[in-house]
C-alpha atoms as one frame of an Amber mdcrd trajectory, in Angstrom:
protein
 -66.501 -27.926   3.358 -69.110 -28.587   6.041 -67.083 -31.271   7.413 -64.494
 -29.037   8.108 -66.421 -26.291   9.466 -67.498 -28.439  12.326 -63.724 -28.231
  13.780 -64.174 -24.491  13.642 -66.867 -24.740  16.121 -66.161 -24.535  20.075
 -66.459 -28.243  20.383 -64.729 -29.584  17.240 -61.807 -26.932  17.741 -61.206
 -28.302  21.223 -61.215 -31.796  20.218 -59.061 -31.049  17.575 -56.581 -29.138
  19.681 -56.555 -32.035  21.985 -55.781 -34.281  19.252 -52.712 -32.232  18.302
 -51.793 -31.926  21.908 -51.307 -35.640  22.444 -49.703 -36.426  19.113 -47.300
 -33.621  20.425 -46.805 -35.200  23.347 -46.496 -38.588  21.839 -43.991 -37.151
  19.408 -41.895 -35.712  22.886 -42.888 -32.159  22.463 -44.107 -31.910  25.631
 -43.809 -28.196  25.896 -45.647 -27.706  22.657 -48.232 -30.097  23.641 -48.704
 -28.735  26.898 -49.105 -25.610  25.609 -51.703 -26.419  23.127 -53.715 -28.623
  25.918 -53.901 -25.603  28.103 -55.278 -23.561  25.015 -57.734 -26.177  24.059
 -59.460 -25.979  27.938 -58.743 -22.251  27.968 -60.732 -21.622  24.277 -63.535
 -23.904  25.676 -63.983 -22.598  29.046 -64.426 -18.824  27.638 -66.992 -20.618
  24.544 -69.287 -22.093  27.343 -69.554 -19.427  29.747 -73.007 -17.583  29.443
 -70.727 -14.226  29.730 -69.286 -15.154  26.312 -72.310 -16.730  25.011 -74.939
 -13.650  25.588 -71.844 -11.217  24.405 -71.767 -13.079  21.112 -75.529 -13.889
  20.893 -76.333  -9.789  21.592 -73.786  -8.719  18.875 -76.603 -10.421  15.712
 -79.660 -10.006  17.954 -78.790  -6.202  18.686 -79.024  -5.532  15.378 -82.245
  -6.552  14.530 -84.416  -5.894  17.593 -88.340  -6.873  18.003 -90.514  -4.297
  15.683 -93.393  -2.500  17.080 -95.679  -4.578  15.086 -98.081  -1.721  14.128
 -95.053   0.415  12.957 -94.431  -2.431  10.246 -95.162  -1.105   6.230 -98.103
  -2.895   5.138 -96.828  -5.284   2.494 -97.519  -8.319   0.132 -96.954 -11.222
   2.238 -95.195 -11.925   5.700 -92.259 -14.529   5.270 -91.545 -16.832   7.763
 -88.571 -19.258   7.939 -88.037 -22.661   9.443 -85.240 -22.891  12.138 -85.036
 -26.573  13.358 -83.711 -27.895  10.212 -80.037 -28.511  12.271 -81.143 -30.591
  14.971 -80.546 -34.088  15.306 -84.196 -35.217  15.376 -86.977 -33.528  12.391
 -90.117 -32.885  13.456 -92.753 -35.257  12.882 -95.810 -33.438  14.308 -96.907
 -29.510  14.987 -96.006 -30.552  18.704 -92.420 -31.173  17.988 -91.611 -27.685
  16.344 -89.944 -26.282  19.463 -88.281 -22.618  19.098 -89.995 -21.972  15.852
 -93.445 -21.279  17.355 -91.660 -17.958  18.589 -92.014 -16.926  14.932 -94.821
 -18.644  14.129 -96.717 -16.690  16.427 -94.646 -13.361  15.669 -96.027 -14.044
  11.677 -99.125 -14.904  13.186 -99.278 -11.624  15.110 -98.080  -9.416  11.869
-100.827 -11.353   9.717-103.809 -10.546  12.381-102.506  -6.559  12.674-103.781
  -6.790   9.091 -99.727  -5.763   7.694 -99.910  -8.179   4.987-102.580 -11.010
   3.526-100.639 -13.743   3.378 -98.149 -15.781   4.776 -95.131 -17.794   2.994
 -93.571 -20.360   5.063 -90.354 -21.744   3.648 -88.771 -24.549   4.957 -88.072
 -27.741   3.544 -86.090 -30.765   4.927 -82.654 -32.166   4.254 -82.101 -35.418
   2.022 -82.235 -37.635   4.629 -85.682 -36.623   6.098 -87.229 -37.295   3.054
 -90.020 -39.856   5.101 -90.857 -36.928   7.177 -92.996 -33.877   6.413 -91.977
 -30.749   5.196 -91.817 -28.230   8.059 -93.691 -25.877   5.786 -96.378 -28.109
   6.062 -95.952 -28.587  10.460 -96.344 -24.505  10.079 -99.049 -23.720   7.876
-100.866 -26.907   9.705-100.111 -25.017  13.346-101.343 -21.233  12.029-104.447
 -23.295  10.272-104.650 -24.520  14.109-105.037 -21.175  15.246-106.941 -19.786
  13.076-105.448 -18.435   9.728-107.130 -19.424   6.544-105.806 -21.637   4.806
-106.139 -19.672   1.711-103.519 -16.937   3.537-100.661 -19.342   3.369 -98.348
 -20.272   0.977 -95.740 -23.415   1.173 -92.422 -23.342   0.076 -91.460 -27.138
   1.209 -87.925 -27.415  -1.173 -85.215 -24.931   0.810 -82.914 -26.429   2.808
 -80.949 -23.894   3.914 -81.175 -19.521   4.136 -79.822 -19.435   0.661 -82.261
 -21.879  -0.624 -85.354 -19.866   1.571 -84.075 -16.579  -0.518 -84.224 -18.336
  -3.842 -87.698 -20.288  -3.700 -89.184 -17.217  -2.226 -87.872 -14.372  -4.621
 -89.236 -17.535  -7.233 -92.654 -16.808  -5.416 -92.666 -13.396  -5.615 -91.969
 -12.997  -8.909 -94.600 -15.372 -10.299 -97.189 -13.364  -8.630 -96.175  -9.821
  -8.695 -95.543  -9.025  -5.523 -92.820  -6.475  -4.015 -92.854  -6.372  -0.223
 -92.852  -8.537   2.264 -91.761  -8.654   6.241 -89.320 -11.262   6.956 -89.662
 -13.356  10.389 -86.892 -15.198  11.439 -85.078 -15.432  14.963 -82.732 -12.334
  16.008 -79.495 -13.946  15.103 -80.498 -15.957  12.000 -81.894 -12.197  10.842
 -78.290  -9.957   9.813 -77.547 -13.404   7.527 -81.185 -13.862   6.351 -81.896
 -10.035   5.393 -78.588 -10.094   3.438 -79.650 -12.860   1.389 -82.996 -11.896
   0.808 -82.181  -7.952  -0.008 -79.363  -9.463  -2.626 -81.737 -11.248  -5.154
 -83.464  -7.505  -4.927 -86.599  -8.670  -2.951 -87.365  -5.941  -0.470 -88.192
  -7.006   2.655 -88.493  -5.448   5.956 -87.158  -7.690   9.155 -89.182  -8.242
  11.971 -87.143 -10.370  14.225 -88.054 -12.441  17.078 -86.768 -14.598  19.361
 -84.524 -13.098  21.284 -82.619 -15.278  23.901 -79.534 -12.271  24.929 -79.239
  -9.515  26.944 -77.333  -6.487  26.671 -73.638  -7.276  28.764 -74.047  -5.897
  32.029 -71.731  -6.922  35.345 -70.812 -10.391  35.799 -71.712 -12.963  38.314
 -69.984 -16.105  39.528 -72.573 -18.075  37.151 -72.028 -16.021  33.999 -68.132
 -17.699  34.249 -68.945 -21.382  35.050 -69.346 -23.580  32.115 -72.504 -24.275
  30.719 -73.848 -27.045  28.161 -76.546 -24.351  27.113 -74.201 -21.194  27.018
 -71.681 -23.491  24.405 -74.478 -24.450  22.387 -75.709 -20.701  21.982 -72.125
 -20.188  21.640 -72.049 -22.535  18.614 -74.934 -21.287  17.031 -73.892 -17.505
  17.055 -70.430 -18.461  15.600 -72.354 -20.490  12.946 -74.503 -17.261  12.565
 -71.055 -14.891  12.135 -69.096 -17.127   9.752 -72.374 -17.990   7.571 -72.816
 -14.704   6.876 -69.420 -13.892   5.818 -69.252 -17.126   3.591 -72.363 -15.770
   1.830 -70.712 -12.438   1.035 -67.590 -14.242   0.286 -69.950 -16.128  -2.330
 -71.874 -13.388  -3.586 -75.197 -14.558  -1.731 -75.444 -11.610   0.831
C-alpha cells in the first residue's frame, strides 16, 4: 500500500507516466505515447511551481492558523508531535531536529504562559532506526535544555506514525485522568492530526505552528519556474490531503 502510494506523488507519477510513455512508444503508439510524455512534464511542471505549491500548502495551513497563545483554554497537558520521522536521515542529536524546533518552541511557549503543566512528546522511530534514539527523547532533552523541568514532560517513544501518536496518547490520558490537552503540530500535519485525535474522544484544542504558505496573491515570473523546494512542499501537502482521507476511509479520523 505504501509502495504504491509513492507513484501517486508528483515525482513517482511522472516517472511512472514516463515509463508508460516509452513502452507506448516502443509498442508504436507514438501518438499515445506522445501524448502521455507531454502530460507527464505538464503534471510536473504545475507540482513544482511555488504558485501550486503555496496554493496547496495554504488550503491545510488556512485552516488551522497560529493561536493567540493567551486565548488558549487552560488544560491538562500540551501535546507535541514529532515531524522528521519521513526523512531519509533520523536524528541522532538535539542539533539535528530541524523543522520540529518550530513546535518545540510553540509547546515551549504554551507551557511557560502557564496553559497547561505538562508536556507529552510523542514520537517514536521506525523499525529500522531502532540504534538511534527516540525523538521523544531529542525533545524532552532540547525543552530540559531550555529550561522545562524535567518532571513537566512526559515521553511517548513507541508511535510511528499520526495514528500511532493518537493511540499512545489517548493511552496516556486515560491512565491518569486527564481530559484536555492543546495539540502542537505543524499547520498542515494539523486538519489530519486533530481528526485523529478528536476520534478516540480525546479533546484537544490545536495550536498550530509552522507555517511555511501564504495566502495566493498575483503571480510572478518565479512563482511559475520549477523549483526542487516548491515539489517537495508539493509532495508533502498531497501526502497531507490523501492521509487524511485514508484515515476517514479507515475509521481513524
Amino acid at each position: 500500500m505504501t509502495l504504491a502510494l509513492l507513484f501517486i506523488y508528483p515525482l513517482g507519477a511522472a516517472l511512472l507516466l514516463f515509463a508508460i510513455a516509452l513502452a507506448f512508444t516502443i509498442a508504436g503508439w507514438l501518438r499515445a505515447g506522445q501524448v502521455l510524455l507531454g502530460a507527464a512534464l505538464a503534471a510536473f511542471w504545475i507540482a513544482s511551481t511555488p504558485a501550486f505549491a503555496n496554493w496547496l500548502t495554504w488550503q491545510l495551513e488556512s485552516q488551522f492558523p497560529p493561536p493567540d497563545i493567551e486565548m488558549l483554554p487552560q488544560s491538562d497537558a500540551v501535546i507535541v508531535l514529532g515531524g522528521i520521522l519521513g526523512q531519509p536521515l533520523p536524528p541522532r542529536t538535539t542539533a539535528d531536529l530541524g523543522d520540529p524546533v518550530d513546535r518545540i518552541m510553540q509547546a515551549l511557549r504554551i507551557y511557560r504562559a502557564g496553559k497547561a503543566p505538562l508536556i507529552v512528546i510523542s514520537a517514536g522511530n521506525q523499525p529500522w532506526q531502532a540504534a538511534v534514539a527516540p525523538e521523544a527523547q531529542l525533545i524532552g532533552n532540547l525543552l530540559a535544555e531550555l529550561g522545562t523541568p524535567r518532571s513537566a514532560l512526559i515521553l511517548e517513544t513507541e508511535s510511528r506514525n499520526t495514528r500511532e501518536n493518537a493511540l499512545n496518547t489517548a493511552a496516556i490520558f486515560n491512565q491518569h485522568g486527564w481530559r484536555t490537552g492543546l495539540l502542537v503540530t505543524s499547520g498542515a500535519h494539523m486538519p489530519r492530526a486533530l481528526a485523529a485525535f478528536q476520534k478516540l474522544g480525546l479533546a484537544v484544542t490545536p495550536a498550530a505552528t509552522d507555517i511555511h504558505a501564504q495566502q495566493p496573491k498575483s503571480l510572478d515570473l518565479f512563482d511559475l519556474l520549477p523549483d526542487a523546494v516548491a515539489l517537495a512542499a508539493s509532495t508533502s501537502a498531497i501526502k497531507e490531503m490523501l492521509g487524511l482521507r485514508i484515515y476517514r476511509w479507515r475509521g481513524w479520523a
